[in-house]
Backbone as CSV, one residue per row, in Angstrom:
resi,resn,N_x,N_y,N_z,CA_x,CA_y,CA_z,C_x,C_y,C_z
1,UNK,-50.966,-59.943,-148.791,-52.226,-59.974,-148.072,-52.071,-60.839,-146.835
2,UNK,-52.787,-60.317,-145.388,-52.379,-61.276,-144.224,-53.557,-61.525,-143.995
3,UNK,-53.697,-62.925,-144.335,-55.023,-63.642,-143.437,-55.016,-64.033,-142.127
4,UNK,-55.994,-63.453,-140.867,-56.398,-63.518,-139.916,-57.637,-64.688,-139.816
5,UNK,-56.953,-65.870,-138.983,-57.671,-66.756,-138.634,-59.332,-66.372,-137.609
6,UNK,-60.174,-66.073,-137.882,-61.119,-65.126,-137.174,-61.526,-66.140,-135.657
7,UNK,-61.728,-65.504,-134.502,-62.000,-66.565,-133.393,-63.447,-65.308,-132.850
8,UNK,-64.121,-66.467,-132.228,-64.765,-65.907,-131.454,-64.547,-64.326,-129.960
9,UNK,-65.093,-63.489,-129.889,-64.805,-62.591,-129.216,-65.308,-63.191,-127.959
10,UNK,-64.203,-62.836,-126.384,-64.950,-63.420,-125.527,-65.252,-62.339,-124.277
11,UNK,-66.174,-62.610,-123.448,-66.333,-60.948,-122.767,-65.901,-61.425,-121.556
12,UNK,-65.114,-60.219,-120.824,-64.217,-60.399,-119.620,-65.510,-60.019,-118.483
13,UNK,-66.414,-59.222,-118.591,-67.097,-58.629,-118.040,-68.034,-57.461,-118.196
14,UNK,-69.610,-57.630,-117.560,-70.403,-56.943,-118.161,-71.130,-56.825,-116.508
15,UNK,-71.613,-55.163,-116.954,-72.320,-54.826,-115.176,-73.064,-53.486,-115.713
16,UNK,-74.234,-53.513,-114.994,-74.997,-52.079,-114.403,-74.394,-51.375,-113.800
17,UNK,-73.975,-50.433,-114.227,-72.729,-49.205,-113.021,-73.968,-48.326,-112.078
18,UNK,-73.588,-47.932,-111.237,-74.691,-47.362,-110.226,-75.130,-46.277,-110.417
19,UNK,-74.595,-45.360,-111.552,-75.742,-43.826,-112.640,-76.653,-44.610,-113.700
20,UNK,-76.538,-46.140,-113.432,-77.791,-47.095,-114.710,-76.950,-47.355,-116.153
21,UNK,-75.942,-46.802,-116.139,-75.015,-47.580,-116.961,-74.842,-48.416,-117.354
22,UNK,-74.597,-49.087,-119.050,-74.061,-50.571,-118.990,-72.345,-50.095,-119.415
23,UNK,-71.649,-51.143,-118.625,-70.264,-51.069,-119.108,-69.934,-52.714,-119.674
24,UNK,-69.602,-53.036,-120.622,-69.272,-54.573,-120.792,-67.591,-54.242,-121.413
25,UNK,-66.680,-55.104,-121.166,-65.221,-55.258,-121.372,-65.482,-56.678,-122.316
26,UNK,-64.497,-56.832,-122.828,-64.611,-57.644,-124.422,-63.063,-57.775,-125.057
27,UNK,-62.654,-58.686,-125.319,-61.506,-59.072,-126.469,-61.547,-60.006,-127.652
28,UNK,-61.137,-59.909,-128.200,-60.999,-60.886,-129.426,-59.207,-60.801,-130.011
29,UNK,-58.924,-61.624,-131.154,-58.055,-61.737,-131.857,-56.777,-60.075,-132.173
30,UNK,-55.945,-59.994,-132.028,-55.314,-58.709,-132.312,-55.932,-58.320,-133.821
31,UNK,-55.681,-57.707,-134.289,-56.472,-57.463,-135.614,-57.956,-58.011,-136.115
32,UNK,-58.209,-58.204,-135.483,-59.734,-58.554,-135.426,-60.591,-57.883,-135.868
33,UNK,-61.446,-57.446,-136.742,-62.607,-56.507,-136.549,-63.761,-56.795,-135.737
34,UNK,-64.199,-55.976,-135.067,-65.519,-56.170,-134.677,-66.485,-55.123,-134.638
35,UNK,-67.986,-55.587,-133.886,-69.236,-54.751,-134.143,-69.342,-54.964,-132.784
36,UNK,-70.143,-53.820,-131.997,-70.914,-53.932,-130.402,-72.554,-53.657,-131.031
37,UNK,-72.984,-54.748,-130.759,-74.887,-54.600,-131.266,-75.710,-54.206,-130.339
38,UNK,-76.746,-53.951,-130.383,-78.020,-53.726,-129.507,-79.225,-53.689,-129.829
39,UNK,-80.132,-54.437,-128.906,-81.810,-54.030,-129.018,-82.254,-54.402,-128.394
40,UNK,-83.698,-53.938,-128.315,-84.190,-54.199,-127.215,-85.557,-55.460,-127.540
41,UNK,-85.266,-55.870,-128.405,-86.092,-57.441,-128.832,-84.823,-58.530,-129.457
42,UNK,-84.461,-59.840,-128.807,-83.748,-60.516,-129.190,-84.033,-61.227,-129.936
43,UNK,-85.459,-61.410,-130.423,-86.058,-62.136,-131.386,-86.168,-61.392,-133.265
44,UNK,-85.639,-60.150,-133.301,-85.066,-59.539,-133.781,-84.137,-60.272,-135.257
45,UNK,-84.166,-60.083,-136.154,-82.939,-60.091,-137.126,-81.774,-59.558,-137.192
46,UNK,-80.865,-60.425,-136.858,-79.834,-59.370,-136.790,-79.108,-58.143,-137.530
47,UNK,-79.554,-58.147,-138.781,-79.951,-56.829,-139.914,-80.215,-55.796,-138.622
48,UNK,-81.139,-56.335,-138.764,-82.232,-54.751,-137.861,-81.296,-54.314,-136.201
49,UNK,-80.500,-55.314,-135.547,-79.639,-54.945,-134.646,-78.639,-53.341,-134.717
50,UNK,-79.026,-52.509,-133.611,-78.069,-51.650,-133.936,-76.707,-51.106,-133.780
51,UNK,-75.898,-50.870,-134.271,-74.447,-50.635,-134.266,-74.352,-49.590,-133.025
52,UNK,-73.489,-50.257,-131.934,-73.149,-49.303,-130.611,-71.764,-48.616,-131.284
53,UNK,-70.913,-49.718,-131.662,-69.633,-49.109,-131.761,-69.090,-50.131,-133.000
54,UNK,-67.454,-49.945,-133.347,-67.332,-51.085,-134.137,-65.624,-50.220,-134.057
55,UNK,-64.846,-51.038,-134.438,-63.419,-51.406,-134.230,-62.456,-52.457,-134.230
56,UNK,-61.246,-52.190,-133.772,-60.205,-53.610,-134.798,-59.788,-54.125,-133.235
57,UNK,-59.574,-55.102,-132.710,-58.841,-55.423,-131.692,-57.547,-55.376,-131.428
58,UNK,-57.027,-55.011,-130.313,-55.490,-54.621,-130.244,-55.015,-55.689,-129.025
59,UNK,-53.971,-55.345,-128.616,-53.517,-55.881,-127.648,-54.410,-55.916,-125.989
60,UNK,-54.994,-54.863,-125.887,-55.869,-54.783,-124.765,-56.973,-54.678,-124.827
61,UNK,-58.046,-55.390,-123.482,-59.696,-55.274,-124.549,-59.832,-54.359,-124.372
62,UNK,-60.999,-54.178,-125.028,-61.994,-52.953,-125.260,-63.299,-52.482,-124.035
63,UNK,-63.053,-51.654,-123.591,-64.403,-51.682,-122.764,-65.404,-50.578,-123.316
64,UNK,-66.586,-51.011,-123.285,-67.109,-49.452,-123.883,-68.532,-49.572,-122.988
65,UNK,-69.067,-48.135,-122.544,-69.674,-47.967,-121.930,-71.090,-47.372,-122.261
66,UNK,-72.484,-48.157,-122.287,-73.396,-47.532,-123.084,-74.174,-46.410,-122.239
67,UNK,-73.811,-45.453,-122.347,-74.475,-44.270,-121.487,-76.033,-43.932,-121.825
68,UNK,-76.508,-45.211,-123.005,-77.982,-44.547,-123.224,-78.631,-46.083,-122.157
69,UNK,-78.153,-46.923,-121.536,-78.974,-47.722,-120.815,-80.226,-47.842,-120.095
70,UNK,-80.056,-46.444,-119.511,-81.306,-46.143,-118.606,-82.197,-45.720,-119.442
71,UNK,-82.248,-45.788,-120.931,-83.470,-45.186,-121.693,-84.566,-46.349,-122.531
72,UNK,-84.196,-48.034,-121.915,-84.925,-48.588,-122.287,-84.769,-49.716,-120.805
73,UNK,-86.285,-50.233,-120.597,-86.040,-51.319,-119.606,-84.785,-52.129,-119.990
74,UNK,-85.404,-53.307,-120.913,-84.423,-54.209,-121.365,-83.617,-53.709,-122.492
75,UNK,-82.411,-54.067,-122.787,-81.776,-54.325,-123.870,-80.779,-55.253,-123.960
76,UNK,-80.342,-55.911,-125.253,-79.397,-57.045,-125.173,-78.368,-56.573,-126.310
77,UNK,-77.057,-57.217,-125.788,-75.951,-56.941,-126.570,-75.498,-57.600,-127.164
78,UNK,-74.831,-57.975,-128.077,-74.016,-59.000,-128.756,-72.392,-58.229,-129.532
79,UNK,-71.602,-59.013,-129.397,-70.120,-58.407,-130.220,-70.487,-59.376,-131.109
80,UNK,-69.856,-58.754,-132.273,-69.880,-59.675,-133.422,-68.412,-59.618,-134.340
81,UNK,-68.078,-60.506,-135.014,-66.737,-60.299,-135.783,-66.351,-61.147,-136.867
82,UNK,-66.510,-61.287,-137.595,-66.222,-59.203,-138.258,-68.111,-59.290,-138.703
């Protein structure tokens, strides 16, 4: 069994792309698991947060791009891991 010391995920970069896009870039630990969250109340439980994406970290970050952005004013993101 290989235990992975777990570290915080840290984000390289996050932007409004100009079709209203969110794109945020993100790394953590090589083997890492993680979660991409969302909602649009941060006062929220994080239970009730919803799953954008979820995956293991590799050698290069991850960028992922939320193409539903323009369908709520606000929303907030969080990576989580594991």
């Amino acid at each position: 069994m290989v235990i992975i010391a777990l570290e915080s995920p840290t984000v390289a970069n996050a932007q409004k792309l100009a079709n209203g896009d969110f794109e945020v870039t993100f790394a953590g630990p090589n083997g890492q698991p993680y979660q991409l969250l969302i909602t649009t109340d941060a006062a929220r439980a994080m239970a009730s947060w919803a799953v954008l994406t979820t995956g293991v970290f590799g050698n290069s970050p991850v960028t992922y791009t939320d193409n539903s952005a323009t369908n709520d004013p606000v929303r907030f993101y969080r990576i989580s891991s594991p």
